[in-house]
TIMI-946905 format. One record per atom (N, C-alpha, C, O): x, y, z; residue in three letters. Coordinates in steps of 0.02 Angstrom, whole numbers, plus 50000, padded with zeros to 5 digits. Atoms other than C-alpha are relative to their C-alpha. Layout:
N
XYZALA;...
// end
This chain:
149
499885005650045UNK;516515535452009UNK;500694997250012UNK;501205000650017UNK;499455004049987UNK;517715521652040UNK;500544998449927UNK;500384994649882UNK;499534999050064UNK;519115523351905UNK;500634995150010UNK;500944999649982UNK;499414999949993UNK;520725514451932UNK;500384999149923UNK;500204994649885UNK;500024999950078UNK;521625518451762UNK;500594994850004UNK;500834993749948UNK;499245004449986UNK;523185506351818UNK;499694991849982UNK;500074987249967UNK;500395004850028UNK;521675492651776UNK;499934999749938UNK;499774994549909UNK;500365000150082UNK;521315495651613UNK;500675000149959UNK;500975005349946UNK;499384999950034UNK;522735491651524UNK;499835002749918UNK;500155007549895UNK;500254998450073UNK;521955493551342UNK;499625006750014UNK;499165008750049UNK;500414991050009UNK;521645511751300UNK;500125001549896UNK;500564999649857UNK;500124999550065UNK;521025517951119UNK;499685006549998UNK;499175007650030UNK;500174994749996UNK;520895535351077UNK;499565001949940UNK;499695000449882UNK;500644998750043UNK;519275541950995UNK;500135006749983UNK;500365011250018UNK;500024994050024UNK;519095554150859UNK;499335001849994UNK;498974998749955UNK;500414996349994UNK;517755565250897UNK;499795001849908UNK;500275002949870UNK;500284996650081UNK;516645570550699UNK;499495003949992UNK;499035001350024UNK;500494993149999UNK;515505585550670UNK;499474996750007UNK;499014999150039UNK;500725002050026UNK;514195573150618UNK;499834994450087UNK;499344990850096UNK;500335003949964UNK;514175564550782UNK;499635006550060UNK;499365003550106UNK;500084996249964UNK;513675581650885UNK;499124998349983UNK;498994996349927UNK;500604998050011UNK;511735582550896UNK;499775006950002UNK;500215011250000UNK;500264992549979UNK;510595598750922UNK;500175004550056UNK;499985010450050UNK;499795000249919UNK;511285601451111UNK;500655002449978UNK;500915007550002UNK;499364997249980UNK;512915602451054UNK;500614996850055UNK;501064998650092UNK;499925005549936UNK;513225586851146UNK;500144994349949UNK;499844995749897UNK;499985006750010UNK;513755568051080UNK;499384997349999UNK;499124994450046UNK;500775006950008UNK;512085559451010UNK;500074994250063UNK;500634992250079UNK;500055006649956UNK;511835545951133UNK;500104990149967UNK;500374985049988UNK;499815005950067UNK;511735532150976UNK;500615000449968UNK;500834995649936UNK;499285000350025UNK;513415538450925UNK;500444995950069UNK;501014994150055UNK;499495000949948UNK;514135531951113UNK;500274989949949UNK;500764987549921UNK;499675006850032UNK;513965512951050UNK;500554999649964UNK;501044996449984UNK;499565001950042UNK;514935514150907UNK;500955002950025UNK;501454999650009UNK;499474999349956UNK;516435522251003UNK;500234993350037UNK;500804991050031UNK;499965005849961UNK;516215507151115UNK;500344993849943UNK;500834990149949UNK;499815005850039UNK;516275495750967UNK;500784998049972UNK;501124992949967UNK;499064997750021UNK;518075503750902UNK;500384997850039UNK;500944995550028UNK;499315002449957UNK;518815499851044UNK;499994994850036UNK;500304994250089UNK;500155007849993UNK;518225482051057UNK;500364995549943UNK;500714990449945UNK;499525005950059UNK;518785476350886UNK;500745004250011UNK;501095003149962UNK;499344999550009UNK;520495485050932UNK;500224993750067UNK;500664989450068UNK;499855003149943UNK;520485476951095UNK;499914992549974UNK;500294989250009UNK;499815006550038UNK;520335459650996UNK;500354998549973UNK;500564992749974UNK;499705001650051UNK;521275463350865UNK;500884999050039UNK;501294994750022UNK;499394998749973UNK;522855468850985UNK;499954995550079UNK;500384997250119UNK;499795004249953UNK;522615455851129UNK;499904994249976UNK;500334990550001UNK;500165007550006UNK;521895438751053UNK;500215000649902UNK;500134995649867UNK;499724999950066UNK;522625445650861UNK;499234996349963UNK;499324990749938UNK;500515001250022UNK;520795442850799UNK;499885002849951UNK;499695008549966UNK;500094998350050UNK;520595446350620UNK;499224998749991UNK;499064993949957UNK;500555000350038UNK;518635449850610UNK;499704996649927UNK;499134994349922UNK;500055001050063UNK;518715445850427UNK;500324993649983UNK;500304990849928UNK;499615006550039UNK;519625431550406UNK;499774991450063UNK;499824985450051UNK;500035002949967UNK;519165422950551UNK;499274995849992UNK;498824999749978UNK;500455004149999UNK;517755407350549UNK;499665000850069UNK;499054999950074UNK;500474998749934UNK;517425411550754UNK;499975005550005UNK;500485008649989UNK;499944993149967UNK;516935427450812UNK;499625002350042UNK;499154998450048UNK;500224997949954UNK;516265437550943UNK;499375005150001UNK;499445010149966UNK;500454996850030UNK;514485445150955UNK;499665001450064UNK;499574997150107UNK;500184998549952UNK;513735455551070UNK;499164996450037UNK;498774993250002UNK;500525003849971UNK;512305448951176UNK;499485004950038UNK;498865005150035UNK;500264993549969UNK;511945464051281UNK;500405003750032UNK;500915001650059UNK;499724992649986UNK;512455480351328UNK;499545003850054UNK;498925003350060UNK;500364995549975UNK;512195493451455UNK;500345004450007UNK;500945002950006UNK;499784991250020UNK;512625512451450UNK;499825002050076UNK;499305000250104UNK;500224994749950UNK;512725523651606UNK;500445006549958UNK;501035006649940UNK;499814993350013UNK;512875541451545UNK;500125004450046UNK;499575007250043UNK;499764996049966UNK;513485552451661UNK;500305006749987UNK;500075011650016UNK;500234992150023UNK;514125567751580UNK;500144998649931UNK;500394993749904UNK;499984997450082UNK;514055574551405UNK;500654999849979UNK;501175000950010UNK;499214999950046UNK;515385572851275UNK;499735006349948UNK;499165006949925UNK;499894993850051UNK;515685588851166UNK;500364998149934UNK;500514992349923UNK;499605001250061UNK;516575590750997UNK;500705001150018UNK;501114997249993UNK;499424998549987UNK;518105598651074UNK;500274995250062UNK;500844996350085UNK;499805006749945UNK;518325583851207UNK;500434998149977UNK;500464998949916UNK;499275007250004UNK;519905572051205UNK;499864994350045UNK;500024992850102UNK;500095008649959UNK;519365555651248UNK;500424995549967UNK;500844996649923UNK;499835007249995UNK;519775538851246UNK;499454995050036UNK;498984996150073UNK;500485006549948UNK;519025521751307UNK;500494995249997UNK;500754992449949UNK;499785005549973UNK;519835510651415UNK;499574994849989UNK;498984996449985UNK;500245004950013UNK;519335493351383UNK;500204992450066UNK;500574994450112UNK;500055006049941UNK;519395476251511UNK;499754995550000UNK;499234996550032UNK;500395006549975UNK;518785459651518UNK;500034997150053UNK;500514993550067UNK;500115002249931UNK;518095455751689UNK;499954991849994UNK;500464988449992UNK;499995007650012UNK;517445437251669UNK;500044997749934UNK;500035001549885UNK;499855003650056UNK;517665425151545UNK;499694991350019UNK;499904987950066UNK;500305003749971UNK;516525410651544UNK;500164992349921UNK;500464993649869UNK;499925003050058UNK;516515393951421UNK;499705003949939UNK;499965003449883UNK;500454996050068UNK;515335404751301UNK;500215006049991UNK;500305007149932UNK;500244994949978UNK;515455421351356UNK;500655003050006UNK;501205000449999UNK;499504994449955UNK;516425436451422UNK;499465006350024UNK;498925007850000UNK;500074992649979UNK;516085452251510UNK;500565004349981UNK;501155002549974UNK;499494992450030UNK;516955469151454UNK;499605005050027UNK;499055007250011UNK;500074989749980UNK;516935485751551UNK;500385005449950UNK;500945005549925UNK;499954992350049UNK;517115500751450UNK;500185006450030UNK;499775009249993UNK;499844991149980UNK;517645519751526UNK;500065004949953UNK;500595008049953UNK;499884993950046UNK;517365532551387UNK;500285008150058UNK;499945010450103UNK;499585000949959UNK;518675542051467UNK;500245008049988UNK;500465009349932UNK;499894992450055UNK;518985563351451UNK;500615001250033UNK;500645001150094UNK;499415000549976UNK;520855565651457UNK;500275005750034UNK;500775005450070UNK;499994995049985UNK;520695582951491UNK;499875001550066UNK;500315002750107UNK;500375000249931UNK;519625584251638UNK;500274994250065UNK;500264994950126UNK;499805009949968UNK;520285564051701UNK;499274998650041UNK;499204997550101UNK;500645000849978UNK;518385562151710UNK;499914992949944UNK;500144991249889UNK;500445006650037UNK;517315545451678UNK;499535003549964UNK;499355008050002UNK;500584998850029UNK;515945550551556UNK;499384996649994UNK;498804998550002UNK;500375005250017UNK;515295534751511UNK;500004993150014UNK;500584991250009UNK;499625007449977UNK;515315515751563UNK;499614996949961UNK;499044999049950UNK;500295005450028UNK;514885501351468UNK;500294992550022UNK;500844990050032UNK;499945007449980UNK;514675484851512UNK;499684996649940UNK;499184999849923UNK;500035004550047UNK;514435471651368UNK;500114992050013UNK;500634989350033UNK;499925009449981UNK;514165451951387UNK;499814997949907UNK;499314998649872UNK;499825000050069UNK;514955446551213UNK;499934992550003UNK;500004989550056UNK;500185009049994UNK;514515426351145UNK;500564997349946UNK;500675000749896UNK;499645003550058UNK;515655415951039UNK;499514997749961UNK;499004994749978UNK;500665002650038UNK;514775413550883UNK;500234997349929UNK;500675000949907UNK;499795000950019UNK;515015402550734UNK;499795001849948UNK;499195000849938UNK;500194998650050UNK;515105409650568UNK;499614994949939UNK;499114996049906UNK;500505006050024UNK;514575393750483UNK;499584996750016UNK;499354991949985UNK;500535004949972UNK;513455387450581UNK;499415005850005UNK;498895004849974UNK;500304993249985UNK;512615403650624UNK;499795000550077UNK;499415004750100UNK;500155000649935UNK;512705396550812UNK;500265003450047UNK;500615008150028UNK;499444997849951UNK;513465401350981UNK;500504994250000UNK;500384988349988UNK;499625005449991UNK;514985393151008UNK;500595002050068UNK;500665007350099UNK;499514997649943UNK;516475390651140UNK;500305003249972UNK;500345002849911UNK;499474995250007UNK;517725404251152UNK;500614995949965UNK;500574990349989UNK;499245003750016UNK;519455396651070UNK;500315002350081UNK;500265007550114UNK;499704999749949UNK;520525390451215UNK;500525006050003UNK;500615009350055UNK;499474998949988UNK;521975399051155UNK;499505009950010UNK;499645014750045UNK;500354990449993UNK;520645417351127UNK;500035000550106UNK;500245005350139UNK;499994997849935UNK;520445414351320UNK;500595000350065UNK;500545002550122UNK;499185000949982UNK;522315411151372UNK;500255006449985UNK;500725008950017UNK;499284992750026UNK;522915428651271UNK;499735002750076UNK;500055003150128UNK;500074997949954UNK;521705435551375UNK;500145000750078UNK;500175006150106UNK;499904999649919UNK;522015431551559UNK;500735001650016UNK;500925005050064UNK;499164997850017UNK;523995432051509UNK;499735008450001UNK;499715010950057UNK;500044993750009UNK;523495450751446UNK;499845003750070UNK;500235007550100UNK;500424994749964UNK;522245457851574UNK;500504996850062UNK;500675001550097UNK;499705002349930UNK;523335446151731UNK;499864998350057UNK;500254997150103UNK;500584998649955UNK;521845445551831UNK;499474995550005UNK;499324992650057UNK;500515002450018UNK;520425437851750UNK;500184993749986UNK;500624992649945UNK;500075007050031UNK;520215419751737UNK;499404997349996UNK;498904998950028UNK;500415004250012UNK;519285407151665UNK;499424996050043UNK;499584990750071UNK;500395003249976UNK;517855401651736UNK;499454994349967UNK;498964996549935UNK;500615004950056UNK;516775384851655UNK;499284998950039UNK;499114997250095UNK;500714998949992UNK;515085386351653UNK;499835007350022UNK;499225007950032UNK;500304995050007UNK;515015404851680UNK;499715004449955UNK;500005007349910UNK;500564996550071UNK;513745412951574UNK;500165009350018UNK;499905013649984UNK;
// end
Protein backbone atom coordinates (compact mmCIF):
# COMPACT_ATOMS: atom_id res chain seq x y z
CA UNK A 1 0.00 0.00 0.00
CA UNK A 2 1.04 3.34 -1.24
CA UNK A 3 1.18 5.70 1.85
CA UNK A 4 3.04 8.91 1.59
CA UNK A 5 2.21 10.48 5.09
CA UNK A 6 4.18 13.91 3.97
CA UNK A 7 0.68 14.08 1.71
CA UNK A 8 -1.77 14.11 4.03
CA UNK A 9 -1.38 17.04 5.81
CA UNK A 10 -4.73 16.77 7.97
CA UNK A 11 -4.44 14.05 10.59
CA UNK A 12 -7.26 13.37 13.38
CA UNK A 13 -6.80 11.00 16.04
CA UNK A 14 -9.57 8.40 16.77
CA UNK A 15 -10.78 7.23 20.02
CA UNK A 16 -11.26 3.71 19.90
CA UNK A 17 -15.02 2.63 22.44
CA UNK A 18 -15.88 -0.83 23.86
CA UNK A 19 -19.14 -0.50 22.04
CA UNK A 20 -17.56 -0.25 18.71
CA UNK A 21 -15.64 -3.88 19.06
CA UNK A 22 -17.99 -6.62 17.56
CA UNK A 23 -18.00 -10.52 18.38
CA UNK A 24 -14.36 -11.06 16.65
CA UNK A 25 -12.94 -8.75 18.76
CA UNK A 26 -12.36 -6.67 15.79
CA UNK A 27 -13.87 -2.97 14.74
CA UNK A 28 -17.58 -3.55 13.37
CA UNK A 29 -17.18 -2.69 9.82
CA UNK A 30 -20.37 -0.01 10.16
CA UNK A 31 -18.42 1.60 12.92
CA UNK A 32 -15.41 2.40 10.07
CA UNK A 33 -17.78 5.18 8.42
CA UNK A 34 -18.35 7.10 11.24
CA UNK A 35 -14.54 7.40 12.08
CA UNK A 36 -14.35 8.59 8.49
CA UNK A 37 -17.06 11.10 9.14
CA UNK A 38 -15.01 12.71 12.38
CA UNK A 39 -12.40 13.43 10.49
CA UNK A 40 -14.24 15.07 7.65
CA UNK A 41 -16.19 17.56 9.70
CA UNK A 42 -12.73 18.34 11.43
CA UNK A 43 -11.11 18.55 8.17
CA UNK A 44 -13.83 21.33 7.26
CA UNK A 45 -14.12 22.78 10.21
CA UNK A 46 -10.04 23.41 10.45
CA UNK A 47 -9.32 24.10 6.68
CA UNK A 48 -12.47 25.97 5.03
CA UNK A 49 -13.61 27.05 9.07
CA UNK A 50 -17.03 25.39 8.20
CA UNK A 51 -19.47 25.64 10.94
CA UNK A 52 -21.93 22.63 10.05
CA UNK A 53 -24.56 24.31 12.12
CA UNK A 54 -24.63 27.64 11.30
CA UNK A 55 -23.89 27.42 7.89
CA UNK A 56 -26.83 27.77 4.90
CA UNK A 57 -24.21 25.60 2.39
CA UNK A 58 -22.98 22.40 3.21
CA UNK A 59 -21.41 19.38 2.18
CA UNK A 60 -23.04 15.90 1.64
CA UNK A 61 -21.78 12.82 0.80
CA UNK A 62 -22.67 11.27 -2.54
CA UNK A 63 -20.69 8.09 -2.36
CA UNK A 64 -18.27 6.20 -0.59
CA UNK A 65 -15.99 3.33 -0.89
CA UNK A 66 -14.19 1.26 1.87
CA UNK A 67 -11.19 -1.06 1.20
CA UNK A 68 -10.60 -3.01 4.39
CA UNK A 69 -7.47 -4.40 4.63
CA UNK A 70 -6.66 -5.24 8.13
CA UNK A 71 -8.64 -5.31 11.31
CA UNK A 72 -8.77 -2.60 13.90
CA UNK A 73 -8.73 -3.84 17.60
CA UNK A 74 -9.71 -1.98 20.83
CA UNK A 75 -6.13 -1.50 21.90
CA UNK A 76 -5.07 0.10 18.40
CA UNK A 77 -3.85 3.85 18.12
CA UNK A 78 -5.11 5.19 15.09
CA UNK A 79 -5.75 8.11 13.32
CA UNK A 80 -7.09 9.17 9.79
CA UNK A 81 -5.35 11.17 7.52
CA UNK A 82 -7.61 13.11 5.43
CA UNK A 83 -7.00 14.87 1.57
CA UNK A 84 -8.85 16.36 -1.06
CA UNK A 85 -7.73 15.04 -4.40
CA UNK A 86 -10.11 16.89 -6.93
CA UNK A 87 -12.33 19.57 -6.57
CA UNK A 88 -14.84 20.11 -9.22
CA UNK A 89 -17.66 23.12 -9.64
CA UNK A 90 -20.07 20.75 -7.52
CA UNK A 91 -18.02 18.26 -6.10
CA UNK A 92 -14.83 17.05 -4.41
CA UNK A 93 -13.01 13.90 -3.89
CA UNK A 94 -11.45 12.98 -0.35
CA UNK A 95 -9.03 10.08 0.37
CA UNK A 96 -9.12 8.80 3.78
CA UNK A 97 -6.09 6.40 5.50
CA UNK A 98 -7.44 5.02 8.80
CA UNK A 99 -4.01 4.96 9.87
CA UNK A 100 -2.35 2.47 12.99
CA UNK A 101 0.35 4.57 14.58
CA UNK A 102 1.80 1.75 16.17
CA UNK A 103 2.45 -0.67 13.52
CA UNK A 104 2.78 2.68 10.61
CA UNK A 105 0.27 0.40 8.84
CA UNK A 106 -2.70 1.52 6.39
CA UNK A 107 -5.79 -0.31 7.67
CA UNK A 108 -8.35 1.30 5.83
CA UNK A 109 -8.93 3.70 2.75
CA UNK A 110 -11.76 5.69 1.93
CA UNK A 111 -12.58 7.47 -0.89
CA UNK A 112 -15.74 9.81 -0.75
CA UNK A 113 -17.19 12.12 -3.67
CA UNK A 114 -18.88 14.88 -1.38
CA UNK A 115 -21.75 17.51 -3.29
CA UNK A 116 -22.41 21.06 -2.30
CA UNK A 117 -25.82 21.11 -1.11
CA UNK A 118 -28.26 23.81 -0.26
CA UNK A 119 -29.89 23.86 2.96
CA UNK A 120 -32.84 25.88 1.74
CA UNK A 121 -33.41 24.73 -1.24
CA UNK A 122 -32.81 21.13 -0.43
CA UNK A 123 -30.66 21.18 -3.81
CA UNK A 124 -27.06 20.54 -4.96
CA UNK A 125 -25.27 23.54 -5.22
CA UNK A 126 -21.72 25.11 -6.23
CA UNK A 127 -18.97 24.78 -3.76
CA UNK A 128 -18.34 28.58 -2.29
CA UNK A 129 -15.42 30.03 -4.24
CA UNK A 130 -13.73 31.07 -1.27
CA UNK A 131 -14.59 26.92 0.42
CA UNK A 132 -12.46 25.99 -2.75
CA UNK A 133 -9.53 28.60 -2.47
CA UNK A 134 -8.90 27.50 1.55
CA UNK A 135 -8.61 24.37 0.07
CA UNK A 136 -6.01 24.30 -2.70
CA UNK A 137 -4.06 27.12 -0.48
CA UNK A 138 -4.26 24.20 2.35
CA UNK A 139 -3.68 20.83 0.54
CA UNK A 140 -0.96 23.02 -2.25
CA UNK A 141 -1.61 20.60 -4.81
CA UNK A 142 -5.09 20.27 -5.73
CA UNK A 143 -6.78 22.59 -7.98
CA UNK A 144 -9.83 23.54 -9.24
CA UNK A 145 -11.14 22.04 -11.98
CA UNK A 146 -14.79 23.43 -13.78
CA UNK A 147 -16.93 21.02 -14.84
CA UNK A 148 -15.39 18.17 -12.95
CA UNK A 149 -17.92 15.96 -11.42
Amino acid sequence: MIFEEKEYLHRVPIQLRFNDIDSMNIVNNAVYQQYFDVARIHYFRDVIQLDILKSKTSIVVAQIQINYIKPVTLVSDICIFSKVLKLGDKSLLMKQFLYDNEYNEVMTINETIMVGFDLNTLHSTELPFDWKQKIEVYEGGVTFKAGVK
